[in-house]
N, CA and C atoms as an extended XYZ file, in Angstrom:
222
Properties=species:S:1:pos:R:3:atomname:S:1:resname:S:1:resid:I:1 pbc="F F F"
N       -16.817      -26.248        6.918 N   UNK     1
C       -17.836      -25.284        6.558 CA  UNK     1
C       -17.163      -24.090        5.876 C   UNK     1
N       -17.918      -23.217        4.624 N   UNK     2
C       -16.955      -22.688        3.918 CA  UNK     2
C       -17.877      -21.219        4.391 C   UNK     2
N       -16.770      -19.914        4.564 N   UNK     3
C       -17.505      -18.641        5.244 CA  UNK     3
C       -17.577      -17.959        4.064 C   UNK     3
N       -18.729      -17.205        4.054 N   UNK     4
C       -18.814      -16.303        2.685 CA  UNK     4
C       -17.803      -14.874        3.124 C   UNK     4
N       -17.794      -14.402        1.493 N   UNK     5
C       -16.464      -13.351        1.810 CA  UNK     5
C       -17.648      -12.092        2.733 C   UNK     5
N       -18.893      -12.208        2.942 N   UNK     6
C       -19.085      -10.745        3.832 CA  UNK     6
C       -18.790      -10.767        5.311 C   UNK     6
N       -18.128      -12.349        5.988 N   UNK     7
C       -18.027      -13.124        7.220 CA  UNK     7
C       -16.672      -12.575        7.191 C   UNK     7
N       -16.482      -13.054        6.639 N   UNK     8
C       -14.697      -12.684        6.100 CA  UNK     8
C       -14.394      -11.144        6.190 C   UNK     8
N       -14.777      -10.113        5.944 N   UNK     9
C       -14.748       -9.547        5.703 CA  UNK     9
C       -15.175       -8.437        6.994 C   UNK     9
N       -15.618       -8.761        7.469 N   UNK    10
C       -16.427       -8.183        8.996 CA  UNK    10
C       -15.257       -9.017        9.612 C   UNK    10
N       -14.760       -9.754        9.744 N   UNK    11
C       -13.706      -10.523       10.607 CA  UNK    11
C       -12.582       -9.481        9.976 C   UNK    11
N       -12.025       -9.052        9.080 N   UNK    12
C       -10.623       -8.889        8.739 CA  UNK    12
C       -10.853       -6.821        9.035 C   UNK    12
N       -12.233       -6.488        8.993 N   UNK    13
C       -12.180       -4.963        9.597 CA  UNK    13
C       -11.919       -4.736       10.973 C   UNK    13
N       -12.071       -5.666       11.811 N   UNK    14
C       -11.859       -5.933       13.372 CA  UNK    14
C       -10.199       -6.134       13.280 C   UNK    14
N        -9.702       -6.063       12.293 N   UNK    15
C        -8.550       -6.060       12.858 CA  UNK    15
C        -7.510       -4.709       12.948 C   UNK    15
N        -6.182       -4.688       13.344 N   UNK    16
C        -5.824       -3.494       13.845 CA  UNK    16
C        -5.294       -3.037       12.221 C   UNK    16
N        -5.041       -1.627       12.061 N   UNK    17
C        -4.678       -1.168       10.898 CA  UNK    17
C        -3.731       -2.030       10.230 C   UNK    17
N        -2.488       -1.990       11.078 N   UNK    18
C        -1.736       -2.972       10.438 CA  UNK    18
C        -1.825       -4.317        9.930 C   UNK    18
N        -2.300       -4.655       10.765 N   UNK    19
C        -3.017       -6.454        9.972 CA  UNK    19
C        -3.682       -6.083        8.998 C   UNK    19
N        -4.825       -5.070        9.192 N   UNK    20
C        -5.676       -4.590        7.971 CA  UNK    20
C        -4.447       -4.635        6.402 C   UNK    20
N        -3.947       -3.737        6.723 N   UNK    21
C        -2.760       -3.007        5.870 CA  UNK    21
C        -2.041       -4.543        5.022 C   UNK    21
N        -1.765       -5.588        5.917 N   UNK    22
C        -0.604       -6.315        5.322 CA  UNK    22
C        -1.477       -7.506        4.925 C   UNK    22
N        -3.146       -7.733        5.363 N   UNK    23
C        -3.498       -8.697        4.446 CA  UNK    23
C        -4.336       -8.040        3.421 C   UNK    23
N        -4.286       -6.780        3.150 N   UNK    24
C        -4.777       -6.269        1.661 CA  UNK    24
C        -3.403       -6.406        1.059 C   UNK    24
N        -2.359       -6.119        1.248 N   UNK    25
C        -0.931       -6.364        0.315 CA  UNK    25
C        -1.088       -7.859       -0.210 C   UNK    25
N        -1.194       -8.567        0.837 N   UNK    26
C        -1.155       -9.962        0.616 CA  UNK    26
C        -3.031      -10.511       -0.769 C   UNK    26
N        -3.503      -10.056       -0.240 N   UNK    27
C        -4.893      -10.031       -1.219 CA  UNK    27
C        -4.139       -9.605       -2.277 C   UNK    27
N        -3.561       -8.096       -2.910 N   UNK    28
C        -3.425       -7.654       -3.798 CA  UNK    28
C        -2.524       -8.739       -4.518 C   UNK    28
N        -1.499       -9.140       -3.522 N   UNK    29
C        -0.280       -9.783       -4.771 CA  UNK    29
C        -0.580      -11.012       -4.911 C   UNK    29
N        -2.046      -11.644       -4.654 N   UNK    30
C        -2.776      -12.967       -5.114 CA  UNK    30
C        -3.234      -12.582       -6.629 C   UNK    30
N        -3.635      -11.471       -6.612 N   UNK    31
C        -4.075      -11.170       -8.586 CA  UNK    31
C        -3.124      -11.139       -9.294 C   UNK    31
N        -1.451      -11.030       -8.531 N   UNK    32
C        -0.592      -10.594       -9.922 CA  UNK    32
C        -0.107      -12.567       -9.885 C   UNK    32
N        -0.673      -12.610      -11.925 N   UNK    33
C        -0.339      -13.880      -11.886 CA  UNK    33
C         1.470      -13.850      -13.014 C   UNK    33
N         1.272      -12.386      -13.378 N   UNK    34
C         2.600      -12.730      -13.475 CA  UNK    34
C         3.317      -11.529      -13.715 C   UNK    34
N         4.404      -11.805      -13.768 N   UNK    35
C         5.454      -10.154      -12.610 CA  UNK    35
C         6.396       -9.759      -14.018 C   UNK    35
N         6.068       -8.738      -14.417 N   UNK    36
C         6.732       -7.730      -15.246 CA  UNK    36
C         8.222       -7.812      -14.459 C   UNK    36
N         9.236       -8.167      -14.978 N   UNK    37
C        10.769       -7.865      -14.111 CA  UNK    37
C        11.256       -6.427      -14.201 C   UNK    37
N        11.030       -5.659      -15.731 N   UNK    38
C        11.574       -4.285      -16.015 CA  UNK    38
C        10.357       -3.968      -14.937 C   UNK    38
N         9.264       -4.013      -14.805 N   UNK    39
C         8.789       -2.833      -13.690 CA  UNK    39
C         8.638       -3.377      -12.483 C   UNK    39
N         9.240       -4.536      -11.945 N   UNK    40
C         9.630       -4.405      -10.254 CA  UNK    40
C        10.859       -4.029      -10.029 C   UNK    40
N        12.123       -4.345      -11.829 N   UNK    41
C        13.631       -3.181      -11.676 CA  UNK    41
C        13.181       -1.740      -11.514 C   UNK    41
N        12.327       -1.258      -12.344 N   UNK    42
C        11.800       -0.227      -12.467 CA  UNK    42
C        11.753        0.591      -11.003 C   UNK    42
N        10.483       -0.052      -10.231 N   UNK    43
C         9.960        0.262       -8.976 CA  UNK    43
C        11.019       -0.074       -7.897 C   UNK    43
N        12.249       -0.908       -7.697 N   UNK    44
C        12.999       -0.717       -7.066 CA  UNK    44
C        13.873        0.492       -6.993 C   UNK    44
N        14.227        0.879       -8.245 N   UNK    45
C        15.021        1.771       -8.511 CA  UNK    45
C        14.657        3.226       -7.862 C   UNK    45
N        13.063        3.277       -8.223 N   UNK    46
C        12.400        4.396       -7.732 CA  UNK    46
C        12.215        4.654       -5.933 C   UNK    46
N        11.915        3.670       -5.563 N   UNK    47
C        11.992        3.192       -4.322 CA  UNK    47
C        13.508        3.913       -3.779 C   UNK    47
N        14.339        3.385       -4.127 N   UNK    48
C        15.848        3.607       -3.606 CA  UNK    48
C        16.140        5.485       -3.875 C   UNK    48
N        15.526        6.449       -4.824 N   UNK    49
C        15.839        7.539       -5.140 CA  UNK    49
C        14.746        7.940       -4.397 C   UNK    49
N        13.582        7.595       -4.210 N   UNK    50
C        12.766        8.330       -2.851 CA  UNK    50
C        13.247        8.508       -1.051 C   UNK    50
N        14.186        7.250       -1.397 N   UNK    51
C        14.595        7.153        0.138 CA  UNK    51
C        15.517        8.096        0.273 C   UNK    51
N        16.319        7.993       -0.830 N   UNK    52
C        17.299        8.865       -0.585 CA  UNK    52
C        17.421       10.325       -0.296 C   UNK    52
N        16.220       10.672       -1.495 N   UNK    53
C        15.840       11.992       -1.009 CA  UNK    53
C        15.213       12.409        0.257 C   UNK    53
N        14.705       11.445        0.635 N   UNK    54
C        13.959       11.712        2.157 CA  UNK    54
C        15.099       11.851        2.956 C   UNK    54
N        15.938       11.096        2.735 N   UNK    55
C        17.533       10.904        3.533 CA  UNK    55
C        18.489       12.198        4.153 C   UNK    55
N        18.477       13.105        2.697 N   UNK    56
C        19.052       14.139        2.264 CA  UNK    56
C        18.047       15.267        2.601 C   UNK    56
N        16.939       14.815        3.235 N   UNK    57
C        16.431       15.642        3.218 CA  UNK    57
C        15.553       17.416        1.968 C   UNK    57
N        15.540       16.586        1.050 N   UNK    58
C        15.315       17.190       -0.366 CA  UNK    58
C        13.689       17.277       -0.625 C   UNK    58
N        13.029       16.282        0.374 N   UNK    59
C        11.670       16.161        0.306 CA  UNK    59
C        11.287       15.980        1.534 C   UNK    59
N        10.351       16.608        1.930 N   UNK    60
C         9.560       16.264        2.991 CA  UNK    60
C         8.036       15.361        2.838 C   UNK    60
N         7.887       14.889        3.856 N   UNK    61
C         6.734       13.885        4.203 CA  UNK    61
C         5.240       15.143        3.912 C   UNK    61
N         4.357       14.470        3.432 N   UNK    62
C         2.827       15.197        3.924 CA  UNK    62
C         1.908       13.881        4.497 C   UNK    62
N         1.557       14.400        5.503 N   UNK    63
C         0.156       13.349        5.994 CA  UNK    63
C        -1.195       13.065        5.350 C   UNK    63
N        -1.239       11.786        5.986 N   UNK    64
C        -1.922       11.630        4.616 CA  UNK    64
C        -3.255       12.447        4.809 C   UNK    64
N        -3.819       12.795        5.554 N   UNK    65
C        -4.920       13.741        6.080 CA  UNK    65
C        -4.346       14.560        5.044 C   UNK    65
N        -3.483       15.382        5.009 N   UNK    66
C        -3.478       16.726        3.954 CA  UNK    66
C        -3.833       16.323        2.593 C   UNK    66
N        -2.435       14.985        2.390 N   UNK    67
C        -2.601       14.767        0.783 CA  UNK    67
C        -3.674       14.482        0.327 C   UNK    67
N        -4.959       13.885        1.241 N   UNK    68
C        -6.010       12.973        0.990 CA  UNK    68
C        -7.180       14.381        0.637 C   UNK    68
N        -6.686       16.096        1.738 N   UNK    69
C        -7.194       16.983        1.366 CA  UNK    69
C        -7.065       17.546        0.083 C   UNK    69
N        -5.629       17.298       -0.035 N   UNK    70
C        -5.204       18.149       -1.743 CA  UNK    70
C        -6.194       17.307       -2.766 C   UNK    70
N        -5.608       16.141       -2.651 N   UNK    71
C        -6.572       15.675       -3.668 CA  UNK    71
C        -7.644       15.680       -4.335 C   UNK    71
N        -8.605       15.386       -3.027 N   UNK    72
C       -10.363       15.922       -2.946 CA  UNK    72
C       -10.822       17.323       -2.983 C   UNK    72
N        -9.759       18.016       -2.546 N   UNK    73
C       -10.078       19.378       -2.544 CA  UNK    73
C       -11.161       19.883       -1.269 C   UNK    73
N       -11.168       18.446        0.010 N   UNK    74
C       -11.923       18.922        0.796 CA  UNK    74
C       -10.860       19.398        1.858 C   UNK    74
């Protein structure tokens, strides 16, 4: 028997953030049918100079409650 996606979908909000979290990653990287290499070198690279700075302490974290305030402006 085949479940429609609103079954699906009410099933996958019951789950805990994290499951939430890692089967939308997994959803998302079902659309990419094909992978740019300069921009996952790209995005690694960037990746590795964010950590670092977090490392070094050069940047600090904001939650996402604030950033989600800056943004909206609420």
């Amino acid at each position: 028997m085949k479940r429609d996606a609103t079954d699906i979908l009410r099933d996958a909000l019951e789950l805990p953030p994290e499951a939430r979290a890692a089967l939308a990653g997994s959803l998302l990287d079902s659309l990419d049918q094909t992978v740019d290499e300069d921009a996952e070198s790209a995005w690694e690279v960037e990746i590795v100079t964010r950590l670092k700075e977090l490392d070094e302490g050069r940047v600090q974290l904001v939650p996402w409650v604030e950033a989600r305030r800056r943004i909206t402006g609420r």
